[in-house]
C-alpha positions in Angstrom: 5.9 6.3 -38.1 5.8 9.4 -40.2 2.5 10.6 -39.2 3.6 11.1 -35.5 4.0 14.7 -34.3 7.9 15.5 -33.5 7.0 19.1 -32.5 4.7 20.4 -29.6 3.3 24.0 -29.5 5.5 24.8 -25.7 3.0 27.8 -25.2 0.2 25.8 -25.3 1.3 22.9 -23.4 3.0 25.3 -20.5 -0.2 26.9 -20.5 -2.4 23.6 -19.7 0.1 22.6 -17.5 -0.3 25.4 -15.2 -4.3 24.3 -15.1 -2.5 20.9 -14.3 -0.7 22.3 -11.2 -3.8 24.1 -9.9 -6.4 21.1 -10.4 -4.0 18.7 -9.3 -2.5 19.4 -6.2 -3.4 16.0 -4.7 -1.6 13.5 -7.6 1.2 11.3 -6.7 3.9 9.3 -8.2 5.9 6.0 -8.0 9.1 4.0 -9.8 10.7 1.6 -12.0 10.8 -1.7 -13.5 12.1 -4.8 -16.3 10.5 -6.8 -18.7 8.6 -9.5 -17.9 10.6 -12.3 -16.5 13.0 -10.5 -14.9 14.8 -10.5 -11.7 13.7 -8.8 -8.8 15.5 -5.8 -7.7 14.9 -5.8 -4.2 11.0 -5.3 -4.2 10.5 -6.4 -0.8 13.5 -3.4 0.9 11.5 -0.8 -0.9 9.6 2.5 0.9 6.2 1.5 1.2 4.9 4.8 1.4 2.0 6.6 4.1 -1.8 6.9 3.4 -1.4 9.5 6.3 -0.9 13.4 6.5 -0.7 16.1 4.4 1.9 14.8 2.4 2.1 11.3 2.5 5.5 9.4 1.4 4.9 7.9 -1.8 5.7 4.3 -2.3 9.1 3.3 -4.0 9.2 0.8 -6.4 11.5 -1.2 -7.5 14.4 -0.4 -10.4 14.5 -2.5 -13.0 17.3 -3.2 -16.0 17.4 -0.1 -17.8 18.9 2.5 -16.0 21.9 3.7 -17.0 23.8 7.0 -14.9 24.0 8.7 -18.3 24.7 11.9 -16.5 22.6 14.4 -19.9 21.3 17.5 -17.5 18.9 18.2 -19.8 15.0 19.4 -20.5 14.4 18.5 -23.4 15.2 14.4 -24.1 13.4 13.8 -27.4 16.8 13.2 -29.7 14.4 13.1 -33.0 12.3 10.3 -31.2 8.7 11.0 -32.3 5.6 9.9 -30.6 2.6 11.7 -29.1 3.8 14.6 -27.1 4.2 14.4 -23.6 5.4 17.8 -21.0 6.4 16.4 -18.1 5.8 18.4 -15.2 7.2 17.0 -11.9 7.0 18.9 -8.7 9.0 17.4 -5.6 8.1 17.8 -2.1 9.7 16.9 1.0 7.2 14.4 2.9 7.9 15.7 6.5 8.0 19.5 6.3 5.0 19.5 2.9 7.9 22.0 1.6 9.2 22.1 -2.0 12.4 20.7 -2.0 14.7 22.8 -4.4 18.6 21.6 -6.5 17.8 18.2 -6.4 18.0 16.1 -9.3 15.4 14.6 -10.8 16.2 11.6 -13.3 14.0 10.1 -15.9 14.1 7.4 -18.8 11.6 5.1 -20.6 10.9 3.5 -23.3 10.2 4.8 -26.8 6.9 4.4 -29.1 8.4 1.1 -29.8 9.0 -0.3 -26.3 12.5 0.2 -26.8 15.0 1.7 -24.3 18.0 3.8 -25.5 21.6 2.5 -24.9 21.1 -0.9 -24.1 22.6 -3.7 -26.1 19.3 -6.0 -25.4 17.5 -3.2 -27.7 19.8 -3.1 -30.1 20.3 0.9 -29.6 24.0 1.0 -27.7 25.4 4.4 -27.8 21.6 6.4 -28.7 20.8 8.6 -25.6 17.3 9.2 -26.2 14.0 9.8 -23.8 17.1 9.7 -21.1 17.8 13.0 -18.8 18.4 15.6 -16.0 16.9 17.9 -14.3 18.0 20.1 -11.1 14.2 21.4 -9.3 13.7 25.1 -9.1 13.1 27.2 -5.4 9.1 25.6 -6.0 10.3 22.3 -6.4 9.6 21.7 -10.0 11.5 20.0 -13.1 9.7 20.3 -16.2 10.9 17.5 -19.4 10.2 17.5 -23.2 9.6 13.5 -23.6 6.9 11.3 -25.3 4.3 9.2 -23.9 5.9 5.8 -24.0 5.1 2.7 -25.7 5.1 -0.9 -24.5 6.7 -3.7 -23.9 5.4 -7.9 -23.1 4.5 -8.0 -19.0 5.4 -4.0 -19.1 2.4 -1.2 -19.3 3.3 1.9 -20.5 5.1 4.0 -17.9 8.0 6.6 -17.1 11.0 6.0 -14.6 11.7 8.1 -12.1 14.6 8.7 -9.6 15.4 11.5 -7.2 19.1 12.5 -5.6 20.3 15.3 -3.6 23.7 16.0 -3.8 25.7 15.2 -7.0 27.7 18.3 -9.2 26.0 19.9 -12.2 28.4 21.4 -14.6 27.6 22.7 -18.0 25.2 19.8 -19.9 26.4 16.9 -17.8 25.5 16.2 -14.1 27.7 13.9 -11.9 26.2 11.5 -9.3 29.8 11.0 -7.4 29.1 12.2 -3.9 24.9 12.6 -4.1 22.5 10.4 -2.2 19.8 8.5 -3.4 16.1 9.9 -1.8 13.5 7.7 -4.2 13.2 5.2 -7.1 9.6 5.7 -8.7 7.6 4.8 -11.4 4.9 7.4 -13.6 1.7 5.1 -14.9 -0.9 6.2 -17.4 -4.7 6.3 -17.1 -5.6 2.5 -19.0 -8.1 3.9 -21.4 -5.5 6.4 -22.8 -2.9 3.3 -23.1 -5.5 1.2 -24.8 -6.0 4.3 -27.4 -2.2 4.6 -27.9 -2.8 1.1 -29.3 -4.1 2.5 -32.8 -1.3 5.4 -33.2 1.7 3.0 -31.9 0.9 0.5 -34.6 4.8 -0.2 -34.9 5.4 -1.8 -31.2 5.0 -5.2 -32.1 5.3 -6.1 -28.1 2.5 -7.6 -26.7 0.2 -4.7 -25.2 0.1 -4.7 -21.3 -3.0 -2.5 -19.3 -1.9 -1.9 -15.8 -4.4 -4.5 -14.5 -1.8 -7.0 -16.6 1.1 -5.4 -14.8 3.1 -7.0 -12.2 4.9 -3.8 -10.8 1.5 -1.8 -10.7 -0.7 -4.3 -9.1 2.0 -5.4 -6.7 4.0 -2.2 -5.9 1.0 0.2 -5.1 0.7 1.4 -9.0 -2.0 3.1 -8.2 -0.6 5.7 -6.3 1.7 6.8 -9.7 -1.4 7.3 -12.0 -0.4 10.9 -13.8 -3.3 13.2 -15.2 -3.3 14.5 -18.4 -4.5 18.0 -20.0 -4.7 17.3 -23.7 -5.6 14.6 -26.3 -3.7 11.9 -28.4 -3.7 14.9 -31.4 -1.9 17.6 -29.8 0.2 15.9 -27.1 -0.3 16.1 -23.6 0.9 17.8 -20.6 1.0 16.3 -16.9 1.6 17.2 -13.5 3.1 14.8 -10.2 3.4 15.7 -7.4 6.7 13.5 -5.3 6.3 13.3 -1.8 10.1 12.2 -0.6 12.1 11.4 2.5 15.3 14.1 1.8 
């Protein structure tokens, strides 16, 4: 995959993504998953979420395989994957109050441009830390991650995990859940005609493609309510704003 970018202009991208934030106050975000045959994880104790109020809970879903409590406090989670470029902007919000909800730590991991998930002796990748991380919110609310936009995998679209904790210690690069409690377990999904166009620069995941029509956790798990917006274009990366609406 040589001709995939590795680098993104930060400038640029911070500087869409603040268009992101002010055109797209009203996006909203989800959680995780497993590959196709797997076992539920509890799908039916999850948060459903509200349609109601000025910040309505979003809907949990559930967790899936692939998480590991890697514990890397850290912005930037690229470790020399390359891909189509992908700032992550995530802004949390407590649900009750519509108030930003600040030092809580926002986890995410997903898949690579080959469907593959780091550390995980299914993938063949066991001790590789990539497109894994940390992230403690600001006094607004907001984390902000380096990543790519993830590939695929058979029953799986393409998609970003998501989970949110208060509490925990962060020391130096590492963050330590012992003593934090859980608040939400979500999912990020991507508009379908952008995955169908990833299709002809990810030529190297031999999965079979998924759309989120095809997937079970979106249609079943209110995947609709986790589609992210992108500023940008498959050339010079992306950048993308959501906005968590959390019980904490």
């Amino acid at each position: 995959m040589g001709w995939m970018m590795t680098k993104i202009d930060r400038r640029e991208l911070l500087r869409t993504s603040v268009g992101a934030v002010v055109g797209g106050a009203g996006l909203v975000l989800l959680n995780a998953c497993g590959r196709s045959g797997d076992l539920d994880t509890g799908s039916s104790n999850l948060n459903p979420g509200s349609e109601t109020g000025p910040c309505p809970l979003n809907p949990e879903q559930e967790e899936g395989p692939f998480y590991i409590d890697e514990g890397l406090l850290r912005s930037d989670v690229l470790d020399g994957q390359s891909g189509v470029p992908l700032l992550l902007s995530i802004k949390l919000m407590r649900a009750a109050k519509c108030e930003p909800i600040a030092n809580a730590a926002v986890e995410i991991w997903s898949a690579n441009s080959l469907g593959k998930y780091s550390d995980k002796w299914q993938e063949g990748t066991v001790g590789q830390k990539y497109l894994r991380g940390v992230q403690l919110t600001d006094n607004s609310g907001l984390v902000k991650f380096k990543t790519v936009y993830p590939g695929w995998y058979a029953g799986r679209t393409c998609h970003i995990h998501l989970k949110v904790r208060t509490g925990g210690t962060a020391s130096g690069s590492s963050y330590a859940t012992a003593g934090s409690k859980p608040s939400f377990g979500g999912q990020i999904f991507f508009p379908p005609a952008m995955n169908e166009a990833l299709r002809s620069l990810y030529t190297q995941d031999n999965n079979r493609f998924t759309n989120n029509a095809d997937d079970r956790v979106y249609t079943s798990q209110h995947g609709a309510r986790g589609l992210l917006s992108l500023d940008g274009t498959m050339d010079a990366g992306f950048a993308g704003l959501i906005v968590v609406n959390v019980e904490a």
